[in-house]
C-alpha positions as CSV (number, residue, x, y, z in Angstrom):
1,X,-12.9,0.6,15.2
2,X,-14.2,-1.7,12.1
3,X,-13.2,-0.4,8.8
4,X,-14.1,-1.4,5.0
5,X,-12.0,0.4,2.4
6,X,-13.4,-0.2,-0.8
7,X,-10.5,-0.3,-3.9
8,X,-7.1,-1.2,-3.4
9,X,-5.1,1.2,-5.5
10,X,-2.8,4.2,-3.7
11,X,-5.5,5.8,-2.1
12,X,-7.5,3.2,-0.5
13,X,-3.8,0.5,-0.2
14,X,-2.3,3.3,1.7
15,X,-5.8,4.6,4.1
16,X,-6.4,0.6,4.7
17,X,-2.9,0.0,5.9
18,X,-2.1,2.9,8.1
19,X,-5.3,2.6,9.8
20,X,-4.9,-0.5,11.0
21,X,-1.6,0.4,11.9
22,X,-3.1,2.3,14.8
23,X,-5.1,-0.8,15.8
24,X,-8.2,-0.6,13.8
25,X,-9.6,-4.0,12.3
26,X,-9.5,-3.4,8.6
27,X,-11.1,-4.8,5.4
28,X,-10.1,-4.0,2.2
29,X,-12.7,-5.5,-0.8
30,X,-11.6,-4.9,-4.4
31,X,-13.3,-6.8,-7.6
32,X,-9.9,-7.7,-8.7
33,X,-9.6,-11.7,-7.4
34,X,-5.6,-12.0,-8.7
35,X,-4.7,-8.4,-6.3
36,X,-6.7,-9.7,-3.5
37,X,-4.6,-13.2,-3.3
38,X,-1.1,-11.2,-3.4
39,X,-2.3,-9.0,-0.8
40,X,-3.3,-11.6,1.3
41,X,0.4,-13.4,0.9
42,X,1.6,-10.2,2.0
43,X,2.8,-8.8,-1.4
44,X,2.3,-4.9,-1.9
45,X,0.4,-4.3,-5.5
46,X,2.0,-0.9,-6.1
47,X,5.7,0.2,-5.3
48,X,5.3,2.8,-2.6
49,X,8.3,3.2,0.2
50,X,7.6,1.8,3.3
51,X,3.8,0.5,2.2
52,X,5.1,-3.4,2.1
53,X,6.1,-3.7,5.7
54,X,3.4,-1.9,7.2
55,X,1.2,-4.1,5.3
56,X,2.9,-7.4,5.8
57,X,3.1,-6.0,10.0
58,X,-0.4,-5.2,10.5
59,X,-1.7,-8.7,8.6
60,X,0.7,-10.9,10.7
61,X,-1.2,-9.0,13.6
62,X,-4.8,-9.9,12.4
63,X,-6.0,-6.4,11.9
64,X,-5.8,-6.3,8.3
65,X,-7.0,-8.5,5.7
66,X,-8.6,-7.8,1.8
67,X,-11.9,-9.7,0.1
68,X,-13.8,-9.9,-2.9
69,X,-16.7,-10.6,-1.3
70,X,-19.2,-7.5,-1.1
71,X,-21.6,-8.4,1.4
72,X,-19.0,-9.4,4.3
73,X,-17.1,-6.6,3.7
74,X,-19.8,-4.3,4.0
75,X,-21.3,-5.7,6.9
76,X,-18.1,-5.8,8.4
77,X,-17.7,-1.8,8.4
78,X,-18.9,0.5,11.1
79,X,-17.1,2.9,8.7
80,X,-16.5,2.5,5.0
81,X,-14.2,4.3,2.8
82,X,-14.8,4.7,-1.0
83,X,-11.3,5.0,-2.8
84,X,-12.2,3.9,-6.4
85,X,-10.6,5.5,-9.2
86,X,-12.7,8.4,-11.0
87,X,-10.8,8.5,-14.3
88,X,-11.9,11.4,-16.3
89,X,-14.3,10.7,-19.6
90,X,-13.4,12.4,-23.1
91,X,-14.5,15.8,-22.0
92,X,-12.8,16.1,-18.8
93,X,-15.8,15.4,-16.7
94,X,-15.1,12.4,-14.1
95,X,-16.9,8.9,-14.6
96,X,-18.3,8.7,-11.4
97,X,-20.1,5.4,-11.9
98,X,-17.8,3.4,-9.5
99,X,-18.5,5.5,-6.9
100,X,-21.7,5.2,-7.3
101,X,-21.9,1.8,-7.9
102,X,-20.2,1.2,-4.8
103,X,-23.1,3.1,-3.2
104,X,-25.5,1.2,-4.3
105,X,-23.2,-2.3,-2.8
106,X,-23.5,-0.4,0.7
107,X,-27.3,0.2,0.3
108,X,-28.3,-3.4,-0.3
109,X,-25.8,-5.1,2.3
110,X,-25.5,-2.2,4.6
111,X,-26.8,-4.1,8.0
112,X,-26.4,-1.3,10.7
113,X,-25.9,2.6,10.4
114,X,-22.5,3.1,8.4
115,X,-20.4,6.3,7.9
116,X,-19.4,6.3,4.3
117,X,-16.5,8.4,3.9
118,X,-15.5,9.3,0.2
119,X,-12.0,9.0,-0.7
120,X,-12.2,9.0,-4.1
121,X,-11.4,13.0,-5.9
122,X,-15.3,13.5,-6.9
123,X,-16.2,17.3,-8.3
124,X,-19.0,18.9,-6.0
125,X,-21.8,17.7,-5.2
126,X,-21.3,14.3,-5.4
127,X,-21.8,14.1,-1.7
128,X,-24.6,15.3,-1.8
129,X,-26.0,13.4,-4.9
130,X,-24.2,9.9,-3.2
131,X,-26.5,11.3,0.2
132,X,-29.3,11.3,-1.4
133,X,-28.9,7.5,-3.4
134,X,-28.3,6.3,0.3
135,X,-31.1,8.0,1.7
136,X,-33.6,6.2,-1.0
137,X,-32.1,2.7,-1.4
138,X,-30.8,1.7,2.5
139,X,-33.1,0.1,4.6
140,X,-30.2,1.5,7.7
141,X,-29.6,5.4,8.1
142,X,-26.0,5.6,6.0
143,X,-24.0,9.1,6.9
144,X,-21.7,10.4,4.1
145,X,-18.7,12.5,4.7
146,X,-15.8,13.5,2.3
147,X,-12.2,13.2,3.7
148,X,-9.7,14.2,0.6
149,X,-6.7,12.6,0.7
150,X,-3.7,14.9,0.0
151,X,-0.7,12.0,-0.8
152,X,2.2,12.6,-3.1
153,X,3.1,9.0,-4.7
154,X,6.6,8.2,-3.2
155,X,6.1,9.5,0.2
156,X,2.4,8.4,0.6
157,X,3.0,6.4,4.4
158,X,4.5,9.8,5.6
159,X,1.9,11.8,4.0
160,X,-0.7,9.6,5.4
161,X,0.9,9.7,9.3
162,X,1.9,13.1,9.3
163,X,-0.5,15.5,7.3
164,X,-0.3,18.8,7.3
165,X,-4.1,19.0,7.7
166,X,-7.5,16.8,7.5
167,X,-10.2,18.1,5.8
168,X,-13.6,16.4,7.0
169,X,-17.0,17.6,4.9
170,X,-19.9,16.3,7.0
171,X,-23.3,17.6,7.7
172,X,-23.8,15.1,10.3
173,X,-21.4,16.3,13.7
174,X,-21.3,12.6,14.5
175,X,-19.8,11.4,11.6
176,X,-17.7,14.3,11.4
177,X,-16.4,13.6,15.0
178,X,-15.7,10.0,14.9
179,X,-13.8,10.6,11.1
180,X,-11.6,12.9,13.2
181,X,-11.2,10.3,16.1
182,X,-9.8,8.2,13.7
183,X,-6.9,10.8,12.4
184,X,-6.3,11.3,15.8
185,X,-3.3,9.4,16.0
186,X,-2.0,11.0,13.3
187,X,-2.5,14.6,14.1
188,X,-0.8,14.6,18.1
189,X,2.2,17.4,16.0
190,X,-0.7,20.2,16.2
191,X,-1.6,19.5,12.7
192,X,-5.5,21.4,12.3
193,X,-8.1,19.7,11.5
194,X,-10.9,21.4,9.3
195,X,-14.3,20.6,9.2
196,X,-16.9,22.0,6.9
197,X,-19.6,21.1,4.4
198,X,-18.7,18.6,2.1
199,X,-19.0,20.3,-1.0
200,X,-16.3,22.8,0.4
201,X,-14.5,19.5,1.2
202,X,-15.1,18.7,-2.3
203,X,-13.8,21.8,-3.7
204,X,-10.9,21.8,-1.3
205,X,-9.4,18.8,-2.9
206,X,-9.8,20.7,-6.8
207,X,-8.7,24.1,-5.9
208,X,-5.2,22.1,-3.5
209,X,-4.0,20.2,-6.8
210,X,-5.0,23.1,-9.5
211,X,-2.9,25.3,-7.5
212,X,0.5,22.8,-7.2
213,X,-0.2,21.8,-11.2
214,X,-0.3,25.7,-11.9
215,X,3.0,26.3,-10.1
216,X,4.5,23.9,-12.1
217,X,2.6,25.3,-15.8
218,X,3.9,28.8,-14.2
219,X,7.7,27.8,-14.3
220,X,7.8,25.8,-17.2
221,X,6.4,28.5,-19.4
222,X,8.9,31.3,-17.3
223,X,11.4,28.5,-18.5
224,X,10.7,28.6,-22.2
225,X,11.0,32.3,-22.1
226,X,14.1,31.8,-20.9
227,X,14.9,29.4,-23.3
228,X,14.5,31.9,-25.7
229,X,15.8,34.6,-23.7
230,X,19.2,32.9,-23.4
231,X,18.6,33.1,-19.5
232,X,19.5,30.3,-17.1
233,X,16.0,29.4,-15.5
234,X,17.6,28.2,-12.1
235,X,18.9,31.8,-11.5
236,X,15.3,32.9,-12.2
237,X,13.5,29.9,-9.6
238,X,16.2,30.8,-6.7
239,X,15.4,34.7,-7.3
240,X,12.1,34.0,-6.9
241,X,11.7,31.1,-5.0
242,X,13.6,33.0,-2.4
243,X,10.6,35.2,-1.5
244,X,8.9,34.3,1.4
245,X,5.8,34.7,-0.3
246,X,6.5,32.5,-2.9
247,X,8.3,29.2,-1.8
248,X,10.3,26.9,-4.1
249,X,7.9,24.0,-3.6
250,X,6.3,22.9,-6.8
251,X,8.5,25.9,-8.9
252,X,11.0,23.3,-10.5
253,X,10.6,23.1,-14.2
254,X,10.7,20.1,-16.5
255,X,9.0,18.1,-19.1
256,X,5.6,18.5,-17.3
257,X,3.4,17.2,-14.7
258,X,1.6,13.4,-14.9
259,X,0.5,10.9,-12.9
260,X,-3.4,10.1,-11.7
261,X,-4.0,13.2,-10.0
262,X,-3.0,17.1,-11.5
263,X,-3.8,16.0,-15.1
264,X,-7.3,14.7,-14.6
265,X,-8.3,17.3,-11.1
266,X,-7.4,20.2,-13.6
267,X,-10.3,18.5,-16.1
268,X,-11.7,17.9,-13.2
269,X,-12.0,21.5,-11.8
270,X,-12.8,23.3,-15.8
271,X,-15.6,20.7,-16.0
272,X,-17.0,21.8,-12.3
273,X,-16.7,25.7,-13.6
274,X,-17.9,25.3,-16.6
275,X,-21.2,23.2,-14.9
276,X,-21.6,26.4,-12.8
277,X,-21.6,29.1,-15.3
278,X,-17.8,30.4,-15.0
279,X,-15.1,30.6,-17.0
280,X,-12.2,28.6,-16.6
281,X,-9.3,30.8,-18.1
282,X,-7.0,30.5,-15.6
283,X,-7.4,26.3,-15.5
284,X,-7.8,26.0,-19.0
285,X,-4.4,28.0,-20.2
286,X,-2.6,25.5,-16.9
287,X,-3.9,22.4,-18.6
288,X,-3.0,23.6,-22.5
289,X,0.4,25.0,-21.0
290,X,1.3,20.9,-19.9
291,X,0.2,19.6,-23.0
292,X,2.9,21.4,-25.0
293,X,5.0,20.8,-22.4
294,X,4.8,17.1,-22.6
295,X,5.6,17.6,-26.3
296,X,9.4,19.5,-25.9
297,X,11.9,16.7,-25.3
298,X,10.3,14.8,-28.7
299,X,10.4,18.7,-30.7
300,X,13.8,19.1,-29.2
301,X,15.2,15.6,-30.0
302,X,13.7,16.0,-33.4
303,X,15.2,19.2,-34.1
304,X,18.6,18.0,-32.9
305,X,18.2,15.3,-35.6
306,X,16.7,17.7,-38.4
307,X,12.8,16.3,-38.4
308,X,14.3,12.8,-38.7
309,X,14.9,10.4,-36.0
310,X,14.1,7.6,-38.5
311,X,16.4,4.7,-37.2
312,X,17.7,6.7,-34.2
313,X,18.2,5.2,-30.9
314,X,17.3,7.0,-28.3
315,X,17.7,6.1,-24.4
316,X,14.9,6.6,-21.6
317,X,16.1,6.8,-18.5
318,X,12.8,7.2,-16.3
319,X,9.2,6.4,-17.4
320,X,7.1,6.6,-14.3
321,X,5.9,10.0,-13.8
322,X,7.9,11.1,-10.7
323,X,10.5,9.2,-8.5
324,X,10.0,6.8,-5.9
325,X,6.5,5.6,-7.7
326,X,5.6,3.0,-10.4
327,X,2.8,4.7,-11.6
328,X,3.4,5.6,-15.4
329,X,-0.4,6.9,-15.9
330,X,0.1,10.7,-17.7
331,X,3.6,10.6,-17.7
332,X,6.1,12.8,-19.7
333,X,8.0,9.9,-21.1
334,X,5.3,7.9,-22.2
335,X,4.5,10.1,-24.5
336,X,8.1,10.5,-25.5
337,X,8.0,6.9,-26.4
338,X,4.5,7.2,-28.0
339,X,6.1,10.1,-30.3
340,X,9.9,8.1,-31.0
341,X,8.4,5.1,-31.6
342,X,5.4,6.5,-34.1
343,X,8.4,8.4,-35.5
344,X,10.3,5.4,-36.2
345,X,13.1,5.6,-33.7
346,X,14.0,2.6,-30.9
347,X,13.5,3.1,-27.6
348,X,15.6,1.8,-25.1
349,X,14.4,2.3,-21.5
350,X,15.2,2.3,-18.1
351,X,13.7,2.7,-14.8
352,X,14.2,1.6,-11.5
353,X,10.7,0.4,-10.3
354,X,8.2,1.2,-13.2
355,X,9.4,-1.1,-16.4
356,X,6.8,-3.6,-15.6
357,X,4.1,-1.2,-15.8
358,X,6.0,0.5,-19.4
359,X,6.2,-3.5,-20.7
360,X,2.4,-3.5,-20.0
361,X,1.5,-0.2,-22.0
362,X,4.5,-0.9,-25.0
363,X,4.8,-4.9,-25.2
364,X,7.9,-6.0,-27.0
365,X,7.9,-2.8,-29.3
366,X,10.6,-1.0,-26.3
367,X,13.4,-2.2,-25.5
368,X,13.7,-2.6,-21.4
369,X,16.9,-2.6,-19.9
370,X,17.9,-3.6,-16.3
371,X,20.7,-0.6,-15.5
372,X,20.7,2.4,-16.8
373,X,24.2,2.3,-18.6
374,X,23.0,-0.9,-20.8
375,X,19.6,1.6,-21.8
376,X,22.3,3.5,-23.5
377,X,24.3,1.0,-25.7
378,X,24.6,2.5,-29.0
379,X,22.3,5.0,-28.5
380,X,22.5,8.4,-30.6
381,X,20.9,10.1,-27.8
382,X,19.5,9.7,-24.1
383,X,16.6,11.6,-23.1
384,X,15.7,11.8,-18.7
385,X,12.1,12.2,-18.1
386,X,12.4,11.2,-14.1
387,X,14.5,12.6,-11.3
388,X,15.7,9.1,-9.6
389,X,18.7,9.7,-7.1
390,X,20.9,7.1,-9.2
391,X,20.7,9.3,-12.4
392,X,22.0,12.3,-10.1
393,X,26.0,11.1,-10.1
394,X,26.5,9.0,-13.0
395,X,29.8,8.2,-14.4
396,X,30.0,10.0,-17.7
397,X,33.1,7.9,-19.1
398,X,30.7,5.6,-19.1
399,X,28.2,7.1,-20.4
400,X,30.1,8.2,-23.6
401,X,31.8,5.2,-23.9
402,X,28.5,3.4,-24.5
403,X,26.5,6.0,-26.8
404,X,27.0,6.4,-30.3
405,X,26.9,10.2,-30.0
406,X,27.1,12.2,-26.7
407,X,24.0,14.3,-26.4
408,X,21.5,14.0,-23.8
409,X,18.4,16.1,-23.5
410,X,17.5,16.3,-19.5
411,X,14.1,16.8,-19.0
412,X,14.9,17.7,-15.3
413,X,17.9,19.6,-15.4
414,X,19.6,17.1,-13.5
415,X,23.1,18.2,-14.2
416,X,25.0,21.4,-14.4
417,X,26.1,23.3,-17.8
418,X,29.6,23.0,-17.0
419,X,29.7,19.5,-16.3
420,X,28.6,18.6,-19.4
421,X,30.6,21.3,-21.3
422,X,34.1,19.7,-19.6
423,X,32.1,15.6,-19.6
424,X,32.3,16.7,-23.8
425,X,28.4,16.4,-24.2
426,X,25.8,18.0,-26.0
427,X,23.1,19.2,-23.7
428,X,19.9,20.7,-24.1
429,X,17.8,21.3,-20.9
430,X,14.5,23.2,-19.7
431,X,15.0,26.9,-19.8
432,X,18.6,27.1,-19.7
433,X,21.6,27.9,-22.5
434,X,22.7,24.6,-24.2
435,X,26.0,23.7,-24.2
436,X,28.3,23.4,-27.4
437,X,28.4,20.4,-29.0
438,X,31.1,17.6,-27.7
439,X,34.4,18.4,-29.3
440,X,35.1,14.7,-30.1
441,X,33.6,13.0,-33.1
442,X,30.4,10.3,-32.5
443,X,31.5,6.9,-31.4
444,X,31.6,3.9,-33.9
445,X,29.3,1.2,-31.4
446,X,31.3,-1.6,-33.6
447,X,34.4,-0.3,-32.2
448,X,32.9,-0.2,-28.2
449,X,33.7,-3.6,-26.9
450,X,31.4,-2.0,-23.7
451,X,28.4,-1.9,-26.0
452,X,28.2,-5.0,-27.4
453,X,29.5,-6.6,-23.4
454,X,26.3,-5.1,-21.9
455,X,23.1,-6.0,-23.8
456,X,22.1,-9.0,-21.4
457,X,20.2,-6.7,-19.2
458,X,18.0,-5.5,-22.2
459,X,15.0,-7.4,-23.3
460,X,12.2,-6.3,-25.3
C-alpha cells in the first residue's frame, strides 16, 4: 500500500519505518529541509533502539524515503498519517493548528480519495472538526480515522510490532477495515483490535496515559508519606504491587514523570473536562502532585546544604526523562538544573545519549561530561534523575574518590540503604530512611590526583 506520514518526530519516525518494514512504499514529508537530508543518508534523527537499522534496511530496499515537498507527498498517499506534535498552549489546551494545517495541505493536493489517519494525541472532537474541514475544502472524498499510538520512548520498534491492542476510530467501515489491514502483520499474537467512533478513539488515548501518569502521582505521594513516616517505600510497592489487582507496572516512585506525552495528555484531558462541564479533581490533584514532585531533589539538595548551594557542585547523572531515549522535553532533571543553576551552583552532567539535546536547552552555562565518573570530579554532591543500566553497578571507590563529599541524592532509588551505609555515603532517596552520614571526613579535590586526571571528558 502507498503511505504518506506527515512529521518525522517519534510518532510518525517510528509508524513510517515499521510500515514499510512490512513492504509498504512509504513517504515521510516534514518542513524541516536539514532532518530530511540525514534521513535520507540513512541517519536516525532521534536515538530510539533498534529505529536506525530498520530505517537504513527498508531505504536500501526502496520502500522508504522522506520529502519536503507537500504536493508529491500527498499525492503519493492512498493513506496519510498526521503525526505532528500538539504541544499544549499556556492553559493546558493543545495547539492544534498543525494538525490542522496539515489538513488543509491534503485538501488542496489531495488527487484521489485518501484515508487520513490522525496520529497526533488530539482532545475529542478533533476528528470530527478535521472531517468536516475536509469535507468543505477537497475537491476528492477524504475519510478520517484516529489510530492512537500507545509507544513508550526506548522500546518504541517493539511497541510498534507487537501492541497489546489497535484502537481504530472510523465512521467509515472502509477506512476502518483497510487501517486494520495494515496492523495486520503486527497483530498475528491474537492481539484485539478495537474499533469504535473516533471520539472514543480520541478519549481512549487521554484516559490510557492519565491512568499510567496517576499510578506514578499515586506512589510518589504514598512515598513522601513514607518519607515522613520513616517507612521504606519499596516494602510498601511489593506489598502492594503483589496484588493481582494492582500490578507493579507504572508503581515505581521517583523524581516524577516527563517527557512529551503524560505531562501535556493530563493538560490535555482537564482541558477536554473542563470544555464539557466536569470537574477535573482527580486529573488536576495528578498533575499538581508531579509538579512538586519535580521540585524534591533541588528542596532536598538544598536542605542538605542549609538553603545554600551557592558555589556547590553538584553532579547529574541522567537528563533525558527516562532511559533508552534522548528526549529531555519535561524532564525531572532539567529542572534540577534550571533550579542549581538559578541558585548559583555548577552543574556537571552526564548522560548516555541525551547531552546533545541538554547542550541545546543550557549552552555553555553546564558543564557536559563524557563518562559518568568525570560528571563527578570535585563534586559536593551527585544527584540521579534517570535509571540507565550503567548507573546500576558503579564502582563506589571511585565514586568517592572523585567527589569532594560523599552524598548522593537518588532520584530513582537505584541503590540499596545498606550499600551505601557500608560504600560510607550519605544518601537520601524517594520514600525511604536516609542513611547516616559517611563516617570519613569530605575529600580535599587538591589532594585527588583522580580529579584533576579526568576532566578531558568535560566540556561546557
Amino acid at each position: 500500500m502507498k503511505l504518506t506520514v506527515i512529521g518525522s518526530g517519534y510518532v510518525g519516525l517510528v509508524t513510517g519505518v515499521c510500515l514499510a518494514d512490512t513492504g509498504n512504499d512509504v513517504v515521510g514529508l516534514d518542513q524541516d529541509a536539514s532532518k530530511v537530508e540525514m534521513l535520507n543518508r540513512g541517519e536516525c534523527v532521534i536515538f530510539e533502539p533498534g529505529l536506525g537499522e530498520i530505517l537504513r534496511s527498508n531505504m536500501s530496499a526502496g520502500r522508504l524515503r522522506f520529502t519536503t515537498d507537500k504536493p508529491a507527498a500527498i499525492r503519493h498517499g492512498d493513506v496519510i498519517f498526521i503525526a505532528v506534535g500538539t504541544p499544549p498552549k499556556d492553559n493546558g489546551e493543545p495547539d492544534l493548528r498543525a494538525v490542522y494545517a496539515v489538513g488543509d495541505d491534503i485538501a488542496t493536493h489531495a488527487d484521489r480519495p485518501k484515508i487520513v489517519v490522525i496520529k497526533s494525541t488530539v482532545p475529542v472532537g478533533t476528528g470530527d472538526e478535521l472531517q468536516a474541514r475536509l469535507d468543505r475544502r477537497a475537491r476528492v472524498r477524504c475519510t478520517v480515522v484516529n489510530n492512537p499510538e500507545f509507544l513508550k520512548e526506548g522500546s518504541a520498534v517493539a511497541d510498534f510490532q507487537k501492541p497489546d491492542r489497535v484502537i481504530i476510530g472510523a465512521s467509515d467501515a472502509e477506512a476502518a477495515a483497510a487501517i486494520s489491514e495494515l496492523h495486520e502483520p503486527f497483530i498475528r499474537n491474537q492481539r484485539p483490535v478495537y474499533t469504535m467512533a473516533r471520539a472514543a478513539a480520541e478519549m481512549t488515548k487521554y484516559a490510557a496515559n492519565a491512568c499510567l501518569a496517576a499510578r506514578i502521582s499515586f506512589i510518589n505521594q504514598i512515598a513522601n508519606v513514607c518519607d515522613a513516616l520513616g517507612i521504606d517505600v519499596n516494602d510498601v510497592r511489593r506489598g502492594i504491587g503483589s496484588d493481582s489487582r494492582i500490578g507493579f507496572q507504572f508503581l515505581y516512585p521517583g523524581a516524577g514523570y516527563g517527557g512529551s506525552c503524560f505531562p501535556k495528555d493530563i493538560q490535555g484531558l482537564i482541558h477536554v473536562a473542563r470544555r464539557a462541564g466536569v470537574q477535573a479533581d482527580l486529573l488536576e490533584s495528578v498533575h499538581q502532585v508531579n509538579l512538586r514532585q519535580r521540585q524534591l531533589l533541588f528542596n532536598r539538595i538544598s536542605s542538605r546544604f542549609e538553603g545554600d548551594v551557592k558555589g556547590k557542585t553538584v553532579a547529574i547523572w541522567g537528563v533525558s526523562f527516562k532511559p533508552r531515549t534522548d528526549d529531555i522535553r519535561e524532564a525531572p532533571a532539567v529542572v534540577l538544573i534550571e533550579q542549581l543553576l538559578e541558585a548559583g551552583a555548577t552543574v556537571r552532567a552526564h548522560d548516555p545519549e541525551a547531552l546533545g539535546n541538554l547542550r541545546g536547552r543550557f549552552g555553555d552555562r553546564v558543564v557536559y561530561c563524557a563518562s559518568a565518573y568525570a560528571a563527578l570530579d570535585a563534586a559536593d554532591a551527585l544527584a540521579i534523575c534517570t535509571e540507565w543500566n550503567e548507573f546500576r553497578s558503579p564502582d563506589f571507590q571511585e565514586m568517592r574518590k572523585r567527589m569532594r563529599r560523599p552524598i548522593i541524592f537518588d532520584g530513582r532509588n537505584l541503590y540499596s540503604l545498606d550499600t551505601m551505609r557500608r560504600q560510607g555515603f550519605e544518601y537520601f532517596g524517594i520514600g525511604r530512611a536516609s542513611s547516616p552520614a559517611a563516617q570519613t571526613g569530605p575529600t580535599n579535590p587538591a589532594d585527588t590526583p583522580a580529579a584533576a586526571q579526568n576532566r578531558e571528558g568535560c566540556v561546557r
